[in-house]
C-alpha positions in Angstrom: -4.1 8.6 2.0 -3.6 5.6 -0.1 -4.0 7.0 -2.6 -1.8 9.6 -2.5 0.8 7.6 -1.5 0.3 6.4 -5.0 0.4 10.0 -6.2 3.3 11.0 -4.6 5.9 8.6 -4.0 4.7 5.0 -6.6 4.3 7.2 -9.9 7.0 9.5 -9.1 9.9 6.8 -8.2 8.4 4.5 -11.3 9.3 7.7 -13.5 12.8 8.4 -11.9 13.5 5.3 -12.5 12.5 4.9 -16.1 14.5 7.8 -16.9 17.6 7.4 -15.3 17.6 3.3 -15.8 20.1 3.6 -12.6 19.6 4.2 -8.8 21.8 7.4 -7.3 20.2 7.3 -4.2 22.4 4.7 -2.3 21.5 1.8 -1.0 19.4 3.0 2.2 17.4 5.2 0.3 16.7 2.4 -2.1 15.1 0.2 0.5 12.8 2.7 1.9 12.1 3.5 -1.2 10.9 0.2 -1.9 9.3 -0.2 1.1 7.0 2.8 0.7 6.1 1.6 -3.2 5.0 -1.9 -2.5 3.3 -0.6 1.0 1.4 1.8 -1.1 0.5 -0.3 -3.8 -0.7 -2.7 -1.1 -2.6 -0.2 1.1 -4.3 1.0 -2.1 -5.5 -2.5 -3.1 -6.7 -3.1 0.5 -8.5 -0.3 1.0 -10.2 -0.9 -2.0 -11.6 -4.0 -0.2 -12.6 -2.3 2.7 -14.8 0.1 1.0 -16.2 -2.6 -1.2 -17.0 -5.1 1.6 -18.4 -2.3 3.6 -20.5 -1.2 0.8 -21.6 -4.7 0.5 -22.5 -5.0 4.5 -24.7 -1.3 3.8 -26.7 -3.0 1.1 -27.6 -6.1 2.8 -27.6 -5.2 6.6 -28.7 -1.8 5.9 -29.8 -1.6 9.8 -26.5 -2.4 11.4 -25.4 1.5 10.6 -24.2 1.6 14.0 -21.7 -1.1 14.1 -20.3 0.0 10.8 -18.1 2.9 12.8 -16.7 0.2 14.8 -16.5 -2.9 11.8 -14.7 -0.1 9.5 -11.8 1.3 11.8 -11.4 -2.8 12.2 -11.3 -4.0 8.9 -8.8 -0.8 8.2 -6.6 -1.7 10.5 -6.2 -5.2 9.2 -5.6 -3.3 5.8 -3.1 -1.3 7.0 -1.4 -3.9 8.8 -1.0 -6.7 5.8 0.3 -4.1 4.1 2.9 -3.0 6.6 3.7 -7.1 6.5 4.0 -7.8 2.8 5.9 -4.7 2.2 8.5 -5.6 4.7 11.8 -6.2 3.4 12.8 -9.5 2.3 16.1 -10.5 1.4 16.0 -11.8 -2.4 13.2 -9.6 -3.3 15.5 -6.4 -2.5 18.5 -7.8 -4.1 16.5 -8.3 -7.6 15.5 -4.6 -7.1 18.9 -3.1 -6.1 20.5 -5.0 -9.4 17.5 -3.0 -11.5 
């Protein structure tokens, strides 16, 4: 689902913006907008992590196949959640966006 947050809303806005070089979606819709392109960008990097460190566990623990259920849905949510956090709004971050 990363992933195609990526897809459908990163590449897509990146475009839109490229072409119009303005915003006409107000000022609302700009900050959710932004929200959901840096929480996508961060959720895709994380879960790249996640896959790679559980990878890693399989190839060195390859007998702890039963505590990977459990380690997994973990280590996701910690994705998830840092990526909910550093794609919360922040005040002079959104203002150098809103001026692009």
């Amino acid at each position: 689902s990363a992933d195609l947050m990526m897809t459908f809303v990163v590449m897509p806005l990146d475009a839109a913006w490229n072409v119009t070089v303005q915003w006409y979606g107000g000022d609302v819709l700009c900050k959710l907008l932004c929200f959901l392109k840096l929480f996508a960008m961060h959720a895709s990097a994380f879960v790249l992590v996640v896959i790679s460190l559980d990878r890693q566990h399989a190839i060195l623990h390859p007998l702890d196949a039963l505590t990977a259920h459990c380690r997994n849905r973990r280590m996701l949510l910690v994705a998830w959640s840092l990526s909910l956090l550093l794609a919360s709004p922040q005040g002079e971050r959104e203002n150098t966006l809103q001026e692009r």
